[in-house]
N, C-alpha and C positions, 0 to 999 in steps of 0.2 A: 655791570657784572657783579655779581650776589660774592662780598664779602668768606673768604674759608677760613674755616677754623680748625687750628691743630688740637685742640684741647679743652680741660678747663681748669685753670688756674684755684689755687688753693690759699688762704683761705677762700671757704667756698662762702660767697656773696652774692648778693643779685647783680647782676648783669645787665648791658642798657637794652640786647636783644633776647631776652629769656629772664630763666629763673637760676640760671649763672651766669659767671665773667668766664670768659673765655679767652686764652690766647690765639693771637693771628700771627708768630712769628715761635719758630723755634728752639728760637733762645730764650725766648719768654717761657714757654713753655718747659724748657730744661731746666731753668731758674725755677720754677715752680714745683718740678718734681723733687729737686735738690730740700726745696726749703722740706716739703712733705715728707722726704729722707731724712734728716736733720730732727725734724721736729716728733719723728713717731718711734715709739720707746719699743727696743727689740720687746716681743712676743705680745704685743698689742695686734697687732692686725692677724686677722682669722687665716688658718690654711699658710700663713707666712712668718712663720714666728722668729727668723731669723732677720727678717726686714725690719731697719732702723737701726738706730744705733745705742749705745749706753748711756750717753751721755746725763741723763737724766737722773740716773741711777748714783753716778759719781758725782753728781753736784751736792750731796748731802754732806758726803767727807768734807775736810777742812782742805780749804783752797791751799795747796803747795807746787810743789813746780814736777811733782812727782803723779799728781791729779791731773795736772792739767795737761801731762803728756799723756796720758791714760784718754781721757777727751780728745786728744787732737789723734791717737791711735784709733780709736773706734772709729771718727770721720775717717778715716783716710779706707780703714778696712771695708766700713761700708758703702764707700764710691768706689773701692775697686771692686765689691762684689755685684752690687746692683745698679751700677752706674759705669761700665769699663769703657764707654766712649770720652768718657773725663780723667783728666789729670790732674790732683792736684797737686799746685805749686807751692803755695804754703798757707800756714795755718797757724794763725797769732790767737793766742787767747790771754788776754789782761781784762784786769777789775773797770768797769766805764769811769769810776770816777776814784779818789784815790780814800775818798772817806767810807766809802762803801765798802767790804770786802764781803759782805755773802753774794753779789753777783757776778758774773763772767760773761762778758761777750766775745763770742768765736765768730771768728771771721777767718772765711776760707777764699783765697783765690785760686783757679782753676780754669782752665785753658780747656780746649777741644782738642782730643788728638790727633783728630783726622787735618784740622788744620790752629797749628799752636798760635797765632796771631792773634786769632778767635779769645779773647780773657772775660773774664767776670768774676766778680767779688760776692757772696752770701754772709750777712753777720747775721749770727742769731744768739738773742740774750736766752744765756741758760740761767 
C-alpha cells in the first residue's frame, strides 16, 4: 500500500520521494505549520498580512522581561487566531547561553485540545 501524505513540511527541502519532504503523520505536520507560524513576520505573506507574529520585529529592542512578554504575547495571540485546535501551555524565553544576550530562544509547549494528553514542544531561536 502506497505510503499518504498529509503535507509538506517546512523548511522546504528535497524530499526522498519528490522535490519536497513531506509529512506522514499529523503532528508532524502541525509542528511544521507552527514552526511556519512562528517564523513568518506579520504582513510578509501576500493577501494575509495579519498571519505570523511580531516577534521579529521586537528582537531589535533591548532584551528585558518587559520584551520578552511582548514575544511570548504575540505567540500566544497568533496560535489562538490561526491555530485554535492548540493550546498553549507555556512559553519560556531565556538567552541560550549566559555570555550572549542579543539572542532569545522561545520555546513553546502546547497540547491538542481536542485531546490534552497529546503535548509537544517548538524552540525557536529569535
Amino acid at each position: 500500500m502506497a505510503q499518504k501524505y498529509i503535507g509538506i513540511t517546512l523548511p522546504l527541502q528535497l524530499g526522498n520521494t519528490g522535490y519536497f519532504a513531506q509529512s506522514i503523520s499529523i503532528f508532524e505536520q502541525v509542528k511544521s505549520n507552527f514552526k511556519n507560524l512562528m517564523m513568518t513576520r506579520k504582513g510578509e505573506r501576500l493577501m494575509q498580512p495579519e498571519f505570523g507574529t511580531d516577534i521579529h520585529n521586537i528582537v531589535f529592542n533591548q532584551i528585558t522581561d518587559e520584551t520578552l512578554d511582548n514575544m511570548k504575547l504575540s505567540v500566544s495571540a497568533a496560535v489562538e487566531r490561526w491555530i485554535p485546535f492548540l493550546e498553549v501551555v507555556e512559553i519560556t524565553a531565556n538567552s541560550p547561553t549566559d555570555s550572549d544576550y542579543n539572542k532569545v530562544l522561545l520555546k513553546v509547549d502546547y497540547r491538542f485540545r481536542s485531546n490534552p494528553n497529546v503535548t509537544d514542544s517548538i524552540t525557536v531561536p529569535v
